[in-house]
C-alpha positions as CSV (number, residue, x, y, z in Angstrom):
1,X,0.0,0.0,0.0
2,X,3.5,2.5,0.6
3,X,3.7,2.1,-3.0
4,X,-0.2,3.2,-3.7
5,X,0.3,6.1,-1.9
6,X,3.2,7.6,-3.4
7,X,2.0,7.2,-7.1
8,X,-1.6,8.5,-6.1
9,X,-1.8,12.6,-7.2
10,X,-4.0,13.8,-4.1
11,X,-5.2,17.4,-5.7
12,X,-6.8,19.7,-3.6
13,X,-9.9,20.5,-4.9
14,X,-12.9,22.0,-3.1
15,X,-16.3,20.2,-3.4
16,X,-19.2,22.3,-2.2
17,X,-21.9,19.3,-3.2
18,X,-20.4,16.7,-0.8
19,X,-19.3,18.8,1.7
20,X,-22.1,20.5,3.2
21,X,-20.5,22.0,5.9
22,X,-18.5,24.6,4.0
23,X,-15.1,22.9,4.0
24,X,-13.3,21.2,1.7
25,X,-12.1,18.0,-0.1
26,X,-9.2,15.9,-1.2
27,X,-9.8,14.6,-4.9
28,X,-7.3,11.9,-6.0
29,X,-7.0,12.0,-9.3
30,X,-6.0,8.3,-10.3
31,X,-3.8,7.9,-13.4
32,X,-5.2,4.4,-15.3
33,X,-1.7,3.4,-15.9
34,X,-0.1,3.7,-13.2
35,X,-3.1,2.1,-11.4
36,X,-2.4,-0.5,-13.5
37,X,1.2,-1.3,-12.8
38,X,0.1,-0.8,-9.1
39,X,-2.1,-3.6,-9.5
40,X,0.6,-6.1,-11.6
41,X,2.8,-5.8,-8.6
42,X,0.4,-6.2,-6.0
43,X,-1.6,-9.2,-7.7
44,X,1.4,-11.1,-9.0
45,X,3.4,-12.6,-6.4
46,X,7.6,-11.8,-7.4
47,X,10.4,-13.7,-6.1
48,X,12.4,-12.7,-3.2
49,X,9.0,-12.8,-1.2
50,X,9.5,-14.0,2.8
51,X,8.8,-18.0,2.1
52,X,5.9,-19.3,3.4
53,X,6.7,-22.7,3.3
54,X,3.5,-24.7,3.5
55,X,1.2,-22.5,2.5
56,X,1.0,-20.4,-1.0
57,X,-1.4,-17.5,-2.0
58,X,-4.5,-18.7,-3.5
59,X,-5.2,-17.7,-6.8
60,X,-6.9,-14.4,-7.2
61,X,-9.2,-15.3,-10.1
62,X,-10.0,-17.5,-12.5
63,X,-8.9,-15.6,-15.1
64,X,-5.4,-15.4,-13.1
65,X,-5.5,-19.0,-13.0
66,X,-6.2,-19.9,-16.4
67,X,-4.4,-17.4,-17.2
68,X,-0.6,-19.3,-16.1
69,X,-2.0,-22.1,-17.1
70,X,-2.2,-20.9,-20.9
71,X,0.7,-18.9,-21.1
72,X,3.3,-21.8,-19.0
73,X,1.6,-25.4,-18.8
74,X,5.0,-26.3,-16.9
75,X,4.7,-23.9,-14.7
76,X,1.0,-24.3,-13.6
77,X,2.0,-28.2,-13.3
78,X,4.8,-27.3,-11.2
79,X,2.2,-24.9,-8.7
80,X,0.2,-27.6,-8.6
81,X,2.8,-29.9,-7.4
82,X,3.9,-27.3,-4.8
83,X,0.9,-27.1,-3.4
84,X,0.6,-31.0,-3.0
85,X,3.9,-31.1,-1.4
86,X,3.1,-28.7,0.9
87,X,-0.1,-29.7,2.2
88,X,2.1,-33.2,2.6
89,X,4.7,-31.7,4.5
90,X,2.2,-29.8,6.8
91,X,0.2,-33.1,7.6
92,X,3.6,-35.1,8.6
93,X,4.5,-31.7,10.5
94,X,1.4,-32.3,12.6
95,X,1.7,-36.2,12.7
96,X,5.6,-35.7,13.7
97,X,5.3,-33.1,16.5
98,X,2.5,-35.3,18.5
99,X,4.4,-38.7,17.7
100,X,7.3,-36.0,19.4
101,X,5.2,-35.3,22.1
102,X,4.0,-38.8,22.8
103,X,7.2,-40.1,22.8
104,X,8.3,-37.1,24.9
105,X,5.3,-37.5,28.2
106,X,6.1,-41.4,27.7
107,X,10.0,-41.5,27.9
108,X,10.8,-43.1,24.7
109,X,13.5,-42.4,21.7
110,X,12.5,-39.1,19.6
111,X,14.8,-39.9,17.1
112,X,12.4,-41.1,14.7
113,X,10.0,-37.9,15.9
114,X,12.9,-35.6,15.1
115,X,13.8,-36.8,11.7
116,X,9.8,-36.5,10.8
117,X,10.1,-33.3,11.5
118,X,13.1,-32.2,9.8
119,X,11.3,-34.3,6.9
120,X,8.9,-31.7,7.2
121,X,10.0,-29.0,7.1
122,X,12.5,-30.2,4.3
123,X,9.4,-30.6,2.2
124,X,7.7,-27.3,3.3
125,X,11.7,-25.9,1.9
126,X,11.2,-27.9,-1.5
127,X,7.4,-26.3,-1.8
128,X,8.8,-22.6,-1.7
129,X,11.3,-23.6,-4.0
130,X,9.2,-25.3,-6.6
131,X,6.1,-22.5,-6.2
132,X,8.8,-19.8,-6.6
133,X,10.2,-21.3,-9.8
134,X,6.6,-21.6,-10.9
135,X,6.1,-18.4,-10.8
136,X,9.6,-17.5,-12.4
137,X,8.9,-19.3,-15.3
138,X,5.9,-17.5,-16.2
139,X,7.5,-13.6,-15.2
140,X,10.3,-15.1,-17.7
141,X,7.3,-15.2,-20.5
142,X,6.4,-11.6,-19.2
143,X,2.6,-12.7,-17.3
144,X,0.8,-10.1,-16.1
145,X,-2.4,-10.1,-13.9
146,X,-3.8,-6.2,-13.2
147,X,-7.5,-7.9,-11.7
148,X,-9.4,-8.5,-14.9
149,X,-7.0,-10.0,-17.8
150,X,-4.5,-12.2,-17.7
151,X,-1.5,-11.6,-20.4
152,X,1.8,-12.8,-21.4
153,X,4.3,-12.4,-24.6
154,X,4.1,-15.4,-26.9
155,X,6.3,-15.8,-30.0
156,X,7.0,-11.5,-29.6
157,X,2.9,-11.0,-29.6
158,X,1.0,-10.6,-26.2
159,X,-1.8,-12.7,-25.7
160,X,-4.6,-12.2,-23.2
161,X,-7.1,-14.2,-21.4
162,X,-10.3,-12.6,-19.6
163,X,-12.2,-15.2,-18.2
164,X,-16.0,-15.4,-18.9
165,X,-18.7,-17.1,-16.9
């Protein structure tokens, strides 16, 4: 939102119809483009994000969906495989910390325990890693989501998807 803020032109403008109490309002006067590159950064996620490991942003919309899908099968393949991996790695995560509690209140060996969780959180490390590279592969074609259309370059022509119900 820093970013919105700074590239917004607030112009002082006063309004006597919506302020009836004689003062005065702020207009901001939006500029489509740069509105529009506000929304490319915001809606598509870039790399060098904090990692989130097990969980990944759920696609915005359809059309941004369909939209990676068309422009890198490979890469919509390998989200969908990230997000498989991750759900995996959270499920042993939970299965290996109360197998490391149980054996913790009964006395036992956590060896096993421990090395489920470093499992884990080894798979939650490959999910990042494959998710990111999804997402690399299809800023490499030049995607970009702004809310409503989905577009990409494509043999040195951009192509767009804008999904339809």
């Amino acid at each position: 939102m820093r970013i919105a803020a700074k590239r917004l032109k607030i112009k002082y403008a006063p309004n006597q119809s919506l302020n009836r109490s004689g003062g005065s309002v702020f207009r901001i006067k939006r500029d489509p483009a740069m509105l529009s590159s506000i929304r490319a950064a915001r809606l598509t996620p870039s790399l060098g994000r904090f990692a989130m490991l097990f969980f990944h942003p759920m696609w915005d919309s359809e059309t941004q969906r369909l939209g990676k899908k068309a422009c890198t099968p490979a890469g919509f393949a390998l989200h969908g495989l990230a997000e498989g991996i991750g759900f995996l790695g959270l499920a042993l995560l939970a299965v290996s910390g109360i197998a490391w509690m149980w054996k913790w209140l009964a006395g036992g060996p956590r060896s096993l325990a421990a090395a489920g969780l470093t499992l884990a959180l080894a798979l939650g490390v490959a999910s990042e890693v494959m998710f990111q590279l999804s997402w690399w592969l299809a800023l490499r074609r030049g995607f970009q989501y702004d809310g409503y259309e989905a577009s990409w370059l494509e043999h040195g022509s951009r192509k767009s998807y804008k999904f339809t119900a």
